[in-house]
C-alpha positions as CSV (number, residue, x, y, z in Angstrom):
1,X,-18.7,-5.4,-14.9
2,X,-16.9,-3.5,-12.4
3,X,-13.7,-6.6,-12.0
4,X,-13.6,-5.8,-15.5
5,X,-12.3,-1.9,-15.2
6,X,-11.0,-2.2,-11.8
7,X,-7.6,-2.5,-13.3
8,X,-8.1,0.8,-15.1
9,X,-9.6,2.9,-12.9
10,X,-8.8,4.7,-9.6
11,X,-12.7,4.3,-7.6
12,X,-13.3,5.7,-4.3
13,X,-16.2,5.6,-2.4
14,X,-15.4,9.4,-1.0
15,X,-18.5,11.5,-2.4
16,X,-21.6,11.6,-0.8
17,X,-24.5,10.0,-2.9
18,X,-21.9,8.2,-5.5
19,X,-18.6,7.0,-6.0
20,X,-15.8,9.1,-7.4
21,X,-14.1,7.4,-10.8
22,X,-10.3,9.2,-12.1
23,X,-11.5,12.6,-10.2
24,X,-15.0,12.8,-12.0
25,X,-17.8,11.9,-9.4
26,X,-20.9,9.0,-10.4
27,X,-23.7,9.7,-8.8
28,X,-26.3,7.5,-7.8
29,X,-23.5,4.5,-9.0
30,X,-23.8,2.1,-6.3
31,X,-20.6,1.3,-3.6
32,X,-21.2,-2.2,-4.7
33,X,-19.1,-1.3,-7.8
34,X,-16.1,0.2,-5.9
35,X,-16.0,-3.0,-3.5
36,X,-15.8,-5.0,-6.6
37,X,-11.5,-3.8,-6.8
38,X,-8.8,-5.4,-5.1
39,X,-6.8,-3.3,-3.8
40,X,-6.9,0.1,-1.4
41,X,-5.0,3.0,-2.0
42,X,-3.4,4.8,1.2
43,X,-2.6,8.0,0.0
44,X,-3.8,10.2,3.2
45,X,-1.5,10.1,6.6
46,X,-3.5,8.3,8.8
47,X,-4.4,4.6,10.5
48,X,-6.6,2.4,8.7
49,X,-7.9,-1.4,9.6
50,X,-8.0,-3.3,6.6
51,X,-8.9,-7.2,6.5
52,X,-6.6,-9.4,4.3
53,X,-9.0,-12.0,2.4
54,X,-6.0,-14.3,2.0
55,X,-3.8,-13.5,5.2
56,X,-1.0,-11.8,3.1
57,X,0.2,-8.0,3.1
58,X,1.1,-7.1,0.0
59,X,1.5,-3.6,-1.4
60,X,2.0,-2.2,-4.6
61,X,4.0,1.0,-5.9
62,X,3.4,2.4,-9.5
63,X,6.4,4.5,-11.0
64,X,3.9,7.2,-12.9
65,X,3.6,10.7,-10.6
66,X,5.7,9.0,-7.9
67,X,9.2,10.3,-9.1
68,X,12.1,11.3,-6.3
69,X,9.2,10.3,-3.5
70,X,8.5,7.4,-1.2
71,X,5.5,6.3,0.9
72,X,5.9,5.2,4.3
73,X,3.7,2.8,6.3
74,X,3.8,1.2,9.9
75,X,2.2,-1.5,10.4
76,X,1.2,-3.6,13.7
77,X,2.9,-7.0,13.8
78,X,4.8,-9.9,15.8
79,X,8.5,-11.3,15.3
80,X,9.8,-8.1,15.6
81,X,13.0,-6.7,14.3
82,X,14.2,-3.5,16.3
83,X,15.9,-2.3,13.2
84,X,12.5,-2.2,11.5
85,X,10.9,-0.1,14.5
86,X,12.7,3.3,13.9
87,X,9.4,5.8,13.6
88,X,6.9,3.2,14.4
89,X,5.0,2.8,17.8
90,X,5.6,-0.1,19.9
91,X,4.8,-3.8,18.7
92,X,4.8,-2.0,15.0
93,X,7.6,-2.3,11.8
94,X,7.8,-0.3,9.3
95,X,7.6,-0.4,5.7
96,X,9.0,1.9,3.0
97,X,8.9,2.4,-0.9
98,X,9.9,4.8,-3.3
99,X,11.1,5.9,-6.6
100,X,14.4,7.5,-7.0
101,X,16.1,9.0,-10.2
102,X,20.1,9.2,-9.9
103,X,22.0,10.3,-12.8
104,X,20.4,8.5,-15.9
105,X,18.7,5.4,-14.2
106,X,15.5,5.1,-12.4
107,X,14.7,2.5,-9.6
108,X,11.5,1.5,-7.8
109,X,12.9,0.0,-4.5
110,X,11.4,-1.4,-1.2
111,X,12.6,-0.7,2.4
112,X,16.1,1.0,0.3
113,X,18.1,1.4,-2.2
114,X,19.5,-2.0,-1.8
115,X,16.2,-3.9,-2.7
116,X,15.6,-1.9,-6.2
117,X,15.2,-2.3,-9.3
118,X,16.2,-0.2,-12.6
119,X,13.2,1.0,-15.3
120,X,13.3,2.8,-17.9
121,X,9.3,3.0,-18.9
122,X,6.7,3.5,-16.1
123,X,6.4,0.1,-14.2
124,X,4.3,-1.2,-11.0
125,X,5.7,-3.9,-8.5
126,X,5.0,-5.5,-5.1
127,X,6.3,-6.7,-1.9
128,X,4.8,-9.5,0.6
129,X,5.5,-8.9,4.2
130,X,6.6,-12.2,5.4
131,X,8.7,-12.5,8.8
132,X,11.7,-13.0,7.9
133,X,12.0,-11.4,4.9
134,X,10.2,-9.4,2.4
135,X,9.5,-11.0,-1.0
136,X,9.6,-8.1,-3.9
137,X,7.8,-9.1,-7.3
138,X,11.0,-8.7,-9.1
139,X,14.2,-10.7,-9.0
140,X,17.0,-9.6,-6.8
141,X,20.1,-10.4,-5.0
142,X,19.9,-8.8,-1.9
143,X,16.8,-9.2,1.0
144,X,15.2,-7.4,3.4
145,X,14.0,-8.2,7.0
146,X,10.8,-7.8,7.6
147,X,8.0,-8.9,10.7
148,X,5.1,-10.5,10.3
149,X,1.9,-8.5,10.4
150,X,-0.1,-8.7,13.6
151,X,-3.6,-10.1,12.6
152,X,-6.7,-9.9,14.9
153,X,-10.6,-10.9,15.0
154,X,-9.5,-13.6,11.4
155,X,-7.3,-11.3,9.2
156,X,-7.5,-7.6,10.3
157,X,-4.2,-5.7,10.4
158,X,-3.8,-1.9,11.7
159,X,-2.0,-0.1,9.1
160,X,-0.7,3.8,9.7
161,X,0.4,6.0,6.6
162,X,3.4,8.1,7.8
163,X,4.2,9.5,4.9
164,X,2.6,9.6,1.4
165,X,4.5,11.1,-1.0
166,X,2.6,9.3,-3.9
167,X,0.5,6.5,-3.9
168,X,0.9,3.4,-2.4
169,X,-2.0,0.3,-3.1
170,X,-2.5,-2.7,-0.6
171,X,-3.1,-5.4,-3.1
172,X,-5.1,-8.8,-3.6
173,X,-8.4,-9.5,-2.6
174,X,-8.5,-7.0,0.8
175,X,-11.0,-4.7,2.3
176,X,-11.1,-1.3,4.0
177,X,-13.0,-1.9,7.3
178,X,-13.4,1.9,7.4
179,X,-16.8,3.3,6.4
180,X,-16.8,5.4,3.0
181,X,-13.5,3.9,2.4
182,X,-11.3,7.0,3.9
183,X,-8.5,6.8,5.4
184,X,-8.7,9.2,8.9
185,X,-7.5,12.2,8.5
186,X,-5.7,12.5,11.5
187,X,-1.4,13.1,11.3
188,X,0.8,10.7,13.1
């Protein structure tokens, strides 16, 4: 039941005897439900261990409440590119998205404006971080570098929210290896 609405819905396991559903809390709904999604949201600063159930980072950025902001997120990882260390600690790259509105036109875009792309309705796309370059759902021209993320103990990656202007979702079959499925609440 739950793969069913997982599309639909935003579920977090935040509230104490329940899971919280779009804002409204469930209680006595079991976490089994909210495991049943694939994707986690990151929208706290913060680090967070997630394991990747088939070795790819991917992330996802929705259009909807995310207008004129961007979400930044470092991330450990190995074939580094210096250019992509600016804010990050050591061994760590960093990844951006955001929406921006110039003028008339609207574009999603990852890392910068140069990897965008124009909308005029509200649309969702994603990006796969994979050293050497990241590869956006949508078709482009131009390319961005990007490292490969650092995996330890089978497919856990460190990820740490910098900024969060809106939401930002790690996609496909992943899991948050923090309990309650928060993201710490400690600034970076």
């Amino acid at each position: 039941m739950g793969q069913r609405f997982q599309r639909h819905l935003n579920i977090t396991n935040g509230t104490q005897n329940g899971i919280l559903i779009d804002g409204l809390n469930f209680p006595g709904i079991p976490d089994e439900l909210a495991a049943d999604r694939n994707y986690i949201e990151l929208n706290k600063y913060g680090e967070i261990p997630i394991e990747l159930s088939n070795g790819k980072l991917e992330f996802e950025i929705c259009s909807d409440s995310c207008m004129d902001k961007e979400v930044v997120v470092c991330y450990d990882a190995t074939n580094i590119v210096s250019s992509l260390q600016t804010g990050c600690g050591p061994n760590q790259c960093i990844f951006k998205a955001g929406i921006l509105k110039e003028s008339t036109e609207k574009f999603l875009w990852f890392m910068s404006h140069l990897l965008a792309k124009t909308f005029a309705t509200n649309i969702c796309e994603t990006a796969v971080l994979k050293s050497p370059k990241i590869i956006p759902s949508f078709v482009t021209s131009s390319s961005y570098d990007s490292c490969e993320p650092l995996t330890r103990d089978g497919n856990m990656v460190k990820l740490f929210v910098k900024e969060f202007g809106c939401s930002l979702k790690v996609v496909k079959e992943c899991k948050n290896m923090v309990p309650n499925n928060s993201v710490s609440d400690n600034t970076l």
